[in-house]
N, C-alpha and C positions, 0 to 999 in steps of 0.2 A: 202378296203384301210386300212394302219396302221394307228393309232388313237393318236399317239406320233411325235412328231417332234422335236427334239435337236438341237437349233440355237445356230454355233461357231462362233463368230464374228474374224476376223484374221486381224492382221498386220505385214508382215516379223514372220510368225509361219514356214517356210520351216525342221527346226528340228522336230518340232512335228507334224505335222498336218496328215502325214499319220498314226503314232502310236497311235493319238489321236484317227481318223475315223476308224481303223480296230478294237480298242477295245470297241468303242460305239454300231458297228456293228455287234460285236461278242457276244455281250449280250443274256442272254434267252430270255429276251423279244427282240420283233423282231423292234427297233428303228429306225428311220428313220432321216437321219441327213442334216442339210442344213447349208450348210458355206459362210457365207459375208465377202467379202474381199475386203480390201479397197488399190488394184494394189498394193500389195506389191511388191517392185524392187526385192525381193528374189524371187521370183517367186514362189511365197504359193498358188495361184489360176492355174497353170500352172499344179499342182503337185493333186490337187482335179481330176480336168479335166481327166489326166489319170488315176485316181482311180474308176472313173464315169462308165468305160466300166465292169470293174470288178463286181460291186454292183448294177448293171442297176437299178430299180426305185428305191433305197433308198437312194439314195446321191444326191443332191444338190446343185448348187453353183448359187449365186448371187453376182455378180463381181460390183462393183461399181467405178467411178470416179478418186476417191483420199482419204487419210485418212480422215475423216469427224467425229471421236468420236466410242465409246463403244455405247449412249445413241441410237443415229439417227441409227447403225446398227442393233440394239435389235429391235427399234420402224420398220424398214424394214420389219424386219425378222419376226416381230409379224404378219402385213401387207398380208405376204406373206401366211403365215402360216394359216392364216383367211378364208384369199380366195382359200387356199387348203384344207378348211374345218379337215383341224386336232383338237380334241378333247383335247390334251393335249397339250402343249406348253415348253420344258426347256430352259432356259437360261446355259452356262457351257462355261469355259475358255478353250480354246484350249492345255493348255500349263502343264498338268494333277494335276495342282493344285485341282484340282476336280476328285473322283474318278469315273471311271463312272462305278465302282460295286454299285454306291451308288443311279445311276439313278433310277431304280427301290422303293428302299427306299421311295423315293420322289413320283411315281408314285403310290406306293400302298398309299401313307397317300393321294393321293387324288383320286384316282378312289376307293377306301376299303373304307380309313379312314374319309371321311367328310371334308378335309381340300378343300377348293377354291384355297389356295398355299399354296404350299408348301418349306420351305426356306431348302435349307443344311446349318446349323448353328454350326460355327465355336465355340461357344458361351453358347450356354440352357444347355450344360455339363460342364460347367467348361469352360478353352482356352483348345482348340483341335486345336492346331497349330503346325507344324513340318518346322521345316527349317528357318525361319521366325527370323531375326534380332530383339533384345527388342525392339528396340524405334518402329518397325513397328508391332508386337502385339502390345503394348502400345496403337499407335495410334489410330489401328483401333477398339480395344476393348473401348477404353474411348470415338471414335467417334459414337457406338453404346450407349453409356451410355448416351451422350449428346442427342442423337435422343429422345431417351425414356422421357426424362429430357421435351424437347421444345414441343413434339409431343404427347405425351400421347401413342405411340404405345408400347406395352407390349411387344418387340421384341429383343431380346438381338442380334441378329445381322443384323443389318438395313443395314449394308455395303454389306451383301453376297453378290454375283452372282453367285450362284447354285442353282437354281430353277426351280419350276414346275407351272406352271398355269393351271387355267382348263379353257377350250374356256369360257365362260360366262363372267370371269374378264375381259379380254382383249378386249371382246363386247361391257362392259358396261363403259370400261375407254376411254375418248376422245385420243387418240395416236396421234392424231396434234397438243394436245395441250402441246405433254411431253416437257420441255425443256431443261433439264441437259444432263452432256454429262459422267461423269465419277462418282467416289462413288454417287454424289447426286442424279443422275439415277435411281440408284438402290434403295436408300432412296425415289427417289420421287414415282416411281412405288406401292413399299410396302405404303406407306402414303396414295395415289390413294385408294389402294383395301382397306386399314382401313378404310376409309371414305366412301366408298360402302356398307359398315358393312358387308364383306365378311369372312368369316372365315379361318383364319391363322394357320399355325402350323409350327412349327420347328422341325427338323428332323435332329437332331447331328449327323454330320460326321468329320472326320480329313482331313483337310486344310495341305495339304504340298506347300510348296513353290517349284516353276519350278527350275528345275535345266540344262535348255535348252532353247536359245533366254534373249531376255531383257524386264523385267519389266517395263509396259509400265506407272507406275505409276508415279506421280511427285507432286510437291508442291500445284499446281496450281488447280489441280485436288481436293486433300483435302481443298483446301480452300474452292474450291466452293461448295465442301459440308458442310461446317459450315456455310458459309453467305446462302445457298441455301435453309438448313432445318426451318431457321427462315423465307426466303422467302414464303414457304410453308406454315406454320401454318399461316402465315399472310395471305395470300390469303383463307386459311379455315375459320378462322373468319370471313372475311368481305362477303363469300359466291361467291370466285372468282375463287377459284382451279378447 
C-alpha cells in the first residue's frame, strides 16, 4: 500500500478539481488522493466519482451532508486516513494555490529530513506570495506574527494549509477535541503538535492565489482566528488543551 495520503477538502471546486487530482496523480512519487466534499450544488463530487474509474485505488471521495467547515473536513479526512493506515498525511487547497511539485518537498522534509510536520510556508523566505491583494498578504503575514507573539511557536506561517504530517502526530493529537473551523484550524492543529514537542519544519514554497471559483475566505473566519489563538494558549496554561 502507498504510504501518502493528499486530503482536498471541496466546496463548489467544479473548475478545478479534475486539474487539481490529475496533477497530484501525475507526480513521481506515486500519491494517493482523497477528496471531502461537502454536496456541492456544482456538482465537484459528481465529477471525482467519474475520475474514480480512471485511477482505480488511488482516488477517493468522502461525500458528506452539507457544508460543515475547512476544520471538521481535515479532522474527517484525518479519521479516515488513520484507519487506512497511511504513514504520511497532507493537508492541500484544491484550488492550486498550492503547488503540488511542492508535495514531495514536504514529503522528503519528513520521511528524509526529521521533521514530524512539515508546513509549505508562504513566509521562513521572505512573503512568497503571487496574486494576492495587499490588505490580504498583510493580513495573513501579521496574523502569523501575532501567533508567534501570543503562542511562543517559532513558525512564521501558522495560517498555512499546505501540509504534511507524519501518522504519529495525528495519533498522539485528540481530533474530537479540535474545534475551529477556518485559519484557527490550522493555528490550532500546529499549536497541538508544539505542545507534543514534535518537531516542526517549514518548507518555503510560493503561494499563488486561485484564479478559478471563489474564495471561500471571509471576515468572520479571521476573527476567529485572533479571539481563537488566545483561546488556545489559555487553555495551555490552565492544562486544558
Amino acid at each position: 500500500m502507498n504510504d501518502s495520503i493528499v486530503i482536498i477538502p471541496t466546496y463548489n471546486e467544479i473548475e478545478n478539481i479534475e486539474s487539481i487530482i490529475r496533477s497530484v496523480l501525475s507526480q513521481h512519487k506515486p500519491f494517493h488522493v482523497l477528496v471531502i466534499d461537502d454536496n456541492s450544488p456544482d456538482h465537484t463530487a459528481d465529477k471525482v466519482v467519474m475520475l474514480q474509474s480512471e485511477f482505480g485505488g488511488r482516488l477517493f471521495l468522502e461525500k458528506r451532508a452539507g457544508k460543515q467547515g475547512l476544520g471538521t473536513a481535515y479532522v474527517h479526512g484525518f479519521k479516515w486516513a488513520l484507519e487506512q493506515n497511511y504513514d504520511f498525511v497532507f493537508e492541500m487547497d484544491a484550488d492550486f494555490s498550492h503547488n503540488p511539485n511542492d508535495l514531495e518537498k514536504l514529503y522528503e522534509a519528513c520521511h528524509f529530513g526529521g521533521a514530524d510536520l512539515a508546513i509549505g510556508s508562504r513566509y521562513v523566505t521572505g512573503v512568497n506570495v503571487v496574486n494576492w491583494p495587499l490588505n490580504r498578504v498583510l493580513m495573513s503575514y501579521f496574523a502569523s506574527v501575532y501567533v508567534r507573539l501570543v503562542t511562543g511557536m517559532k513558525i512564521h506561517d501558522a495560517t498555512a494549509g499546505f501540509i504534511c504530517y507524519k501518522r504519529k502526530v495525528l495519533e498522539k493529537i485528540n481530533l474530537d477535541k479540535i474545534k475551529f473551523v477556518g485559519y484557527a484550524f490550522q493555528i490550532e492543529m500546529k499549536y497541538r503538535t508544539f505542545c507534543k514537542n514534535f518537531n516542526i519544519v517549514e518548507v518555503p514554497i510560493i503561494f499563488t492565489d486561485r484564479t478559478k471559483g471563489q474564495s471561500k475566505m471571509s471576515t468572520a473566519i479571521f476573527q476567529e482566528a485572533v479571539l481563537g489563538v488566545v483561546a488556545l494558549r489559555l487553555k495551555n496554561l490552565v492544562n486544558t488543551l
